[in-house]
C-alpha positions as CSV (number, residue, x, y, z in Angstrom):
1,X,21.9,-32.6,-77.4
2,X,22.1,-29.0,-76.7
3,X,18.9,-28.9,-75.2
4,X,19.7,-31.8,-72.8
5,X,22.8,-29.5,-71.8
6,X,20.7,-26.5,-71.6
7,X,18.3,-28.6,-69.5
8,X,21.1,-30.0,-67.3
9,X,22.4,-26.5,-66.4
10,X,19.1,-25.0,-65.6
11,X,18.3,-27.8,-63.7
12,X,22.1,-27.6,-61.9
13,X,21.3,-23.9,-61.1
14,X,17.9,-24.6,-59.8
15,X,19.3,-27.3,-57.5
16,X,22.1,-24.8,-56.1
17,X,19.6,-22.0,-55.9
18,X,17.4,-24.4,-54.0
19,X,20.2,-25.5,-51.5
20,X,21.7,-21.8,-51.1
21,X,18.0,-20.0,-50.8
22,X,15.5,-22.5,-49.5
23,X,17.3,-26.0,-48.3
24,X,17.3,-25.4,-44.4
25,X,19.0,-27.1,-41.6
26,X,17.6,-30.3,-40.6
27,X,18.4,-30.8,-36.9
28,X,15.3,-31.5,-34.8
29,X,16.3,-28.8,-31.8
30,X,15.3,-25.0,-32.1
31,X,19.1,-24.2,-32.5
32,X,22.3,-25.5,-31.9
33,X,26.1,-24.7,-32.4
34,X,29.3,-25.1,-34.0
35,X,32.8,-24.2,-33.3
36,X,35.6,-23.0,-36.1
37,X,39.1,-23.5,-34.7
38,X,40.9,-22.2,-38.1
39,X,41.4,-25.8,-39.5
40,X,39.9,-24.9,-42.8
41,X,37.0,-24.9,-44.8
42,X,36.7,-28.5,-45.6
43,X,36.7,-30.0,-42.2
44,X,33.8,-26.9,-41.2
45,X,31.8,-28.4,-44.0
46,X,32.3,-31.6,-42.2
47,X,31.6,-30.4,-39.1
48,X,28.4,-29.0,-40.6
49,X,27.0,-32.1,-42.2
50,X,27.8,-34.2,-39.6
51,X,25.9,-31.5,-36.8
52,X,23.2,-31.8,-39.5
53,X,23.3,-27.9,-40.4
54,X,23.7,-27.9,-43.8
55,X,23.1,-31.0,-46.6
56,X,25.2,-30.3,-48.9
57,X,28.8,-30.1,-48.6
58,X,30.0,-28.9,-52.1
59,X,27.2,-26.4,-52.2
60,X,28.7,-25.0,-49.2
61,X,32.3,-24.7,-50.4
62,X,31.2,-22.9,-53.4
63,X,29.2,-20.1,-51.3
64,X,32.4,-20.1,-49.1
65,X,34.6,-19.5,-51.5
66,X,32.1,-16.9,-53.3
67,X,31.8,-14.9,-50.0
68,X,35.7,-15.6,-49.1
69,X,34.9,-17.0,-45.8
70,X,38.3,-18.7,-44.7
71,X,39.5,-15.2,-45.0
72,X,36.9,-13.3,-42.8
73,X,35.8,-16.4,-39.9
74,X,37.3,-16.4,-37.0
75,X,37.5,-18.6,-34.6
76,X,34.7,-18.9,-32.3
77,X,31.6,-20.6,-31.5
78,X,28.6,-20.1,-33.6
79,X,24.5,-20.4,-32.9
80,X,22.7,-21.8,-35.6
81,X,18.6,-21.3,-35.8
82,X,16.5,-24.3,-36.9
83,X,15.6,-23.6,-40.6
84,X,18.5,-21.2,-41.3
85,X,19.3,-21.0,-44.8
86,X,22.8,-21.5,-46.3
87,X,23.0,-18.3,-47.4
88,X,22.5,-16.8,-44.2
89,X,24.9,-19.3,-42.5
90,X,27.4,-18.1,-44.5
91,X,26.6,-14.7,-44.2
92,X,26.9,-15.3,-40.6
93,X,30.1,-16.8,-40.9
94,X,31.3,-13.5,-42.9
95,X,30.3,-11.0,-40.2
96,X,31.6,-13.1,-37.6
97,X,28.6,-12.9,-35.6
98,X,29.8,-14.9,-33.0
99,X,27.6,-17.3,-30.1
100,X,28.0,-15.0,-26.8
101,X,28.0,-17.5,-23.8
102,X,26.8,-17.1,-20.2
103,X,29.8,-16.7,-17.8
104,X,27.7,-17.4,-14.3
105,X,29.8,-17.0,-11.6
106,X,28.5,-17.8,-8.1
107,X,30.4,-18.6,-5.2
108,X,33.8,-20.1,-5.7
109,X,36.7,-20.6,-3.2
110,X,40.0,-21.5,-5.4
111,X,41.7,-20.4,-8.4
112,X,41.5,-24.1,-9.8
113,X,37.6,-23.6,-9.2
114,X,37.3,-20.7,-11.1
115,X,39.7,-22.0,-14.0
116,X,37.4,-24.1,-14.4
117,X,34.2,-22.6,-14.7
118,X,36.4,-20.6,-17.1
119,X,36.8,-24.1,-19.3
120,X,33.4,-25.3,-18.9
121,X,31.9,-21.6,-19.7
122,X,34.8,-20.9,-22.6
123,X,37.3,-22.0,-24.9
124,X,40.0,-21.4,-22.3
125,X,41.0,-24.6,-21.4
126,X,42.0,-24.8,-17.3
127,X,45.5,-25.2,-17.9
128,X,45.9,-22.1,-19.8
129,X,43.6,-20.1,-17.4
130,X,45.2,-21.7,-13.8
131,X,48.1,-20.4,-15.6
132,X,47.3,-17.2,-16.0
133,X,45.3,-16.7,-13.1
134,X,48.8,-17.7,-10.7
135,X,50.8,-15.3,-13.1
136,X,51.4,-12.4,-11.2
137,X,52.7,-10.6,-14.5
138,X,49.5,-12.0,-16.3
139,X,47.5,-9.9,-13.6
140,X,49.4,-6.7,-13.2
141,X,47.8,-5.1,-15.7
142,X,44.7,-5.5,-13.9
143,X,46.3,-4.1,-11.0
144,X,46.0,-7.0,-8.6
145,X,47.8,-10.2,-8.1
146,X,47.2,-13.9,-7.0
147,X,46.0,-12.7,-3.3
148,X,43.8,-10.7,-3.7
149,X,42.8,-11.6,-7.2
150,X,39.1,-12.9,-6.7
151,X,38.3,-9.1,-5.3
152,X,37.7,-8.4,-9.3
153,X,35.5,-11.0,-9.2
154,X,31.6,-10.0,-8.8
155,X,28.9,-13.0,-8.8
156,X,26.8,-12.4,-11.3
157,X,25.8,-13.3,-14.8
158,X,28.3,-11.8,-17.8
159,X,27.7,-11.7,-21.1
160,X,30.8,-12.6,-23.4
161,X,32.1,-14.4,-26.7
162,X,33.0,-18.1,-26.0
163,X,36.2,-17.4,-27.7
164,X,37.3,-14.2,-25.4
165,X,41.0,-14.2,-24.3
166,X,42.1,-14.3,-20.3
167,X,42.9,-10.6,-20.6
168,X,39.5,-9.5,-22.0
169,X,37.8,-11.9,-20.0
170,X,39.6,-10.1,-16.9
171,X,39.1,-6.4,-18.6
172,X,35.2,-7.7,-18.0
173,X,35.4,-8.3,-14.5
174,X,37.7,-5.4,-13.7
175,X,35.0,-3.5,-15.4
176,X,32.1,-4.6,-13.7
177,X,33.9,-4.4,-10.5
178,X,34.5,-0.7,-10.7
179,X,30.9,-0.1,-11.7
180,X,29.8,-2.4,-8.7
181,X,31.7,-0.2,-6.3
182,X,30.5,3.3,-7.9
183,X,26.9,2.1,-7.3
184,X,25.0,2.7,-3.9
185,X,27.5,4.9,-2.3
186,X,29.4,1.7,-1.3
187,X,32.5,3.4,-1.9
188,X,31.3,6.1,0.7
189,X,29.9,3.4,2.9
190,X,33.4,1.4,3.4
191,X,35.7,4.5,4.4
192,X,32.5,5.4,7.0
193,X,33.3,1.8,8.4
194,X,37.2,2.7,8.0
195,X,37.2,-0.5,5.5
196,X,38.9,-0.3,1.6
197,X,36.6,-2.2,-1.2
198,X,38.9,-5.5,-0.7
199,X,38.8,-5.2,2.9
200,X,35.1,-5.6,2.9
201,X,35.1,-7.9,-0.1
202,X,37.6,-9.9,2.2
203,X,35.2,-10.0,5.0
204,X,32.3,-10.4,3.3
205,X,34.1,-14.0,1.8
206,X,34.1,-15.3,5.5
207,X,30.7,-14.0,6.8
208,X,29.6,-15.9,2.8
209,X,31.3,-19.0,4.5
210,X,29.5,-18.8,8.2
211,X,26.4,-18.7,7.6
212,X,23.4,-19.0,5.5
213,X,21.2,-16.7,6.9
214,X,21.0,-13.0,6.0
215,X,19.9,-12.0,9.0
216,X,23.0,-13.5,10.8
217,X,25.3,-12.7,8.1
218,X,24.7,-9.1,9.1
219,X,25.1,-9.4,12.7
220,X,28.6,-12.2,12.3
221,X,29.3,-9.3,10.3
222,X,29.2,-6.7,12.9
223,X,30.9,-9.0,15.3
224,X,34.1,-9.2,13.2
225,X,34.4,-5.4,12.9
226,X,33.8,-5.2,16.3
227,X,37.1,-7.8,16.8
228,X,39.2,-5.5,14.9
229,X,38.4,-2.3,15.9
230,X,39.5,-3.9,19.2
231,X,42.5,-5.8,17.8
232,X,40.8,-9.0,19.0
233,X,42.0,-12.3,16.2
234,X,38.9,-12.7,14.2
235,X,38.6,-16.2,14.6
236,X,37.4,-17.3,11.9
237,X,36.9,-21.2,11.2
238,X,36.5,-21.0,7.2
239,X,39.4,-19.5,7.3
240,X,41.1,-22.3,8.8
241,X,39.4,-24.2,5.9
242,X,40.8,-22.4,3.6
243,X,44.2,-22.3,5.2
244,X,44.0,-26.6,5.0
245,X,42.3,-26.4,1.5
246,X,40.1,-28.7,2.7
247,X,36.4,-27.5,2.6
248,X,34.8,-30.6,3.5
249,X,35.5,-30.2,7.0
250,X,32.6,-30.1,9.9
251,X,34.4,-29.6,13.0
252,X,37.0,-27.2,13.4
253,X,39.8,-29.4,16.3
254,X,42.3,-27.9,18.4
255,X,45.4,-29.7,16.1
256,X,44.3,-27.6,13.4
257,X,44.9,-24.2,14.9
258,X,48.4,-24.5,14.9
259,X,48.4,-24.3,11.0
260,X,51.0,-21.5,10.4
261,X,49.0,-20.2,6.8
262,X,48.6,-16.5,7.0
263,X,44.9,-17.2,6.6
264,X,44.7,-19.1,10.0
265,X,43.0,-16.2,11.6
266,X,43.7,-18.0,15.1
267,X,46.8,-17.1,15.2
268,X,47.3,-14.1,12.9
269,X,45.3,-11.0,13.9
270,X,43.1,-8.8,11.9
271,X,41.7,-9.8,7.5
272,X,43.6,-12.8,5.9
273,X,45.0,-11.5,3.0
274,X,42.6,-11.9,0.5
275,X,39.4,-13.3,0.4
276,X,38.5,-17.2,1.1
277,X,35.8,-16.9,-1.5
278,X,33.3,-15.0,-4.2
279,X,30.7,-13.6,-2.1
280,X,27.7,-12.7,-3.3
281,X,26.9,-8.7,-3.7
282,X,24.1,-9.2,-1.1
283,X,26.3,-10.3,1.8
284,X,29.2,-7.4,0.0
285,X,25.8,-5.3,1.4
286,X,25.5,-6.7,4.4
287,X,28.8,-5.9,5.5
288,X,28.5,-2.1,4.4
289,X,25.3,-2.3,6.3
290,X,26.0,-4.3,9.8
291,X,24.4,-2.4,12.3
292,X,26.6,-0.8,15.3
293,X,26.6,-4.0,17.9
294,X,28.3,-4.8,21.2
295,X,28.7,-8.1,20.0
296,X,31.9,-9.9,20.6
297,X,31.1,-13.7,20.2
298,X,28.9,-15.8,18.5
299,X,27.9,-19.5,18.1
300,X,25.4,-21.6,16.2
301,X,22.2,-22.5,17.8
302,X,22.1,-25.8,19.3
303,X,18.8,-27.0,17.8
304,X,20.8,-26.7,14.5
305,X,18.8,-24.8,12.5
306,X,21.7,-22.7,10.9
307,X,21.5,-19.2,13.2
308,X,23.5,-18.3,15.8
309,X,23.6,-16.6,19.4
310,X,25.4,-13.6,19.5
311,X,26.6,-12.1,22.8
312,X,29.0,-9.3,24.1
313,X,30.7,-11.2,27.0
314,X,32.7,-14.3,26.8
315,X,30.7,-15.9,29.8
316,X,27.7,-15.4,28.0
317,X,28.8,-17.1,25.1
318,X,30.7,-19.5,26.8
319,X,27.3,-20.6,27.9
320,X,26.1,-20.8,24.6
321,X,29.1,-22.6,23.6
322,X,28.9,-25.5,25.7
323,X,25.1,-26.2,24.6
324,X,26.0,-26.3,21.3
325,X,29.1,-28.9,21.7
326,X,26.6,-30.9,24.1
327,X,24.5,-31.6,21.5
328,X,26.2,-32.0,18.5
329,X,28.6,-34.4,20.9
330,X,25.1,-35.9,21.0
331,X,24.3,-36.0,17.5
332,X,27.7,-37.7,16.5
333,X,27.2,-40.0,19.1
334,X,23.7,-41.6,17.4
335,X,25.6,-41.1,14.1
336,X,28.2,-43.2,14.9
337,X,25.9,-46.0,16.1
């Protein structure tokens, strides 16, 4: 009888040794991912079976409790390599080595937008971050506020944990930000054009908006600084856009120029102010670099193709003007056929 016992516990320890050293996950993917939200030990292990990371539930409870994991995990989201062992999953766990997620931000034009690319990239969910984002004592820290909040913000690609807070999410971009700036002499290259860093970042938002073309993106650029330096309104129909929140719109009507938002740039001279959008760093650039023009006016190209005419006197562009309506009065017409 003994033996049998003896036998039994050797073959118990082999069988544990087997599932803690050598039993591997058994999901078909190269890796995948978990999330701990602090509800416990037993309802990970569920999680884990059921994600098909580990087999065996009680084996993993015993190495958790071994390596006191409910009192070092965090919570977070975790990556989890094909043919990890349990051991190192729970080592893992231990060390809180944490999933870091890609925060891509590209061109947004609202704070709901960007609350929730925060929620899709994070573990923020919108509410909480359109809540902190529209906080003005959330962001004072950061030294901005709801205006001019989206200066901080630098398209690019950021590294971070999925379960980073608003503020260190913030201390990111605020970080970046200040680098971007330092680089290029493009601190040097805004007071040359008599611009601060969120004047430019404001202007570079509506050239983002005009146009798709770098090469007219620098030159719309050089007509807006041209405007102000001669106190002329800028103009601008995204901004009227932006004033209606309503980006879907084509043609920019007379009725919609009485809008009395500070961002109608019809009526209000000089930058909205803040920026309309997240422009990219390259058309940041092309602002800091517009070339010295006469240029007053400009208007797209009548054969549509996206560029514009650019001209220093209204009669000139007037001109231009009127081909452009003619035709896309044209075009509307066959549309609405």
């Amino acid at each position: 009888m003994k033996k049998i016992i003896g036998l039994l516990l050797i073959l118990l320890f082999c069988y544990e040794a087997y599932n803690i050293f050598v039993k591997t996950t058994h999901f078909n993917s190269d890796h995948t991912s978990f999330e701990y939200q602090q509800n416990g030990m037993d309802a990970l292990a569920d999680t884990l079976v059921a994600k098909g990371i580990i087999l065996d539930k009680p084996s993993f409870l015993l190495l958790s409790k071994v390596f006191k994991i409910e009192h070092k995990i965090k919570p977070g989201k975790f990556y989890v390599k094909k043919n990890t062992s349990l051991l190192s999953l729970v080592r893992m766990m231990r060390n809180n080595q944490q999933a870091s997620v890609n925060f891509v931000l590209n061109k947004v034009r609202t704070l709901g937008e960007l609350a929730k690319l925060i929620e899709n990239t994070m573990s923020i969910d919108s509410i909480s971050a359109i809540h902190f984002l529209k906080n003005n004592d959330s962001l004072a820290p950061f030294d901005t506020d709801t205006t001019l909040l989206l200066t901080l913000f630098i398209p690019n690609t950021y590294s971070m944990y999925w379960s980073s807070s608003m503020p260190k999410l913030m201390k990111k971009m605020v970080d970046a930000q200040q680098k971007f700036w330092n680089a290029n002499n493009r601190l040097e290259k805004a007071k040359a054009i008599g611009m601060t860093p969120n004047e430019v970042y404001t202007l570079a938002s509506i050239v983002e908006e005009e146009c798709n073309y770098d090469s007219d993106k620098t030159l719309i650029a050089s007509v807006y600084q041209n405007r102000i330096k001669k106190e002329m309104p800028l103009q601008a129909c995204p901004t009227i856009k932006f004033a209606m929140q309503d980006f879907t719109l084509t043609r920019i009507y007379e009725k919609y120029l009485s809008n009395p938002s500070p961002y109608n740039t019809y009526r209000h001279k000089g930058l909205p102010p803040g920026p309309i959008c997240t422009p990219s760093p390259k058309t940041i650039d092309l602002v800091l670099n517009a070339p010295k023009t006469n240029y007053l006016y400009f208007v797209a190209k009548s054969d549509f193709s996206g560029y514009h005419h650019f001209s220093a006197t209204y009669d000139e562009h007037n001109k231009f003007a009127k081909e452009y309506q003619l035709k896309l009065d044209e075009y509307q017409k066959r549309k609405n056929k």
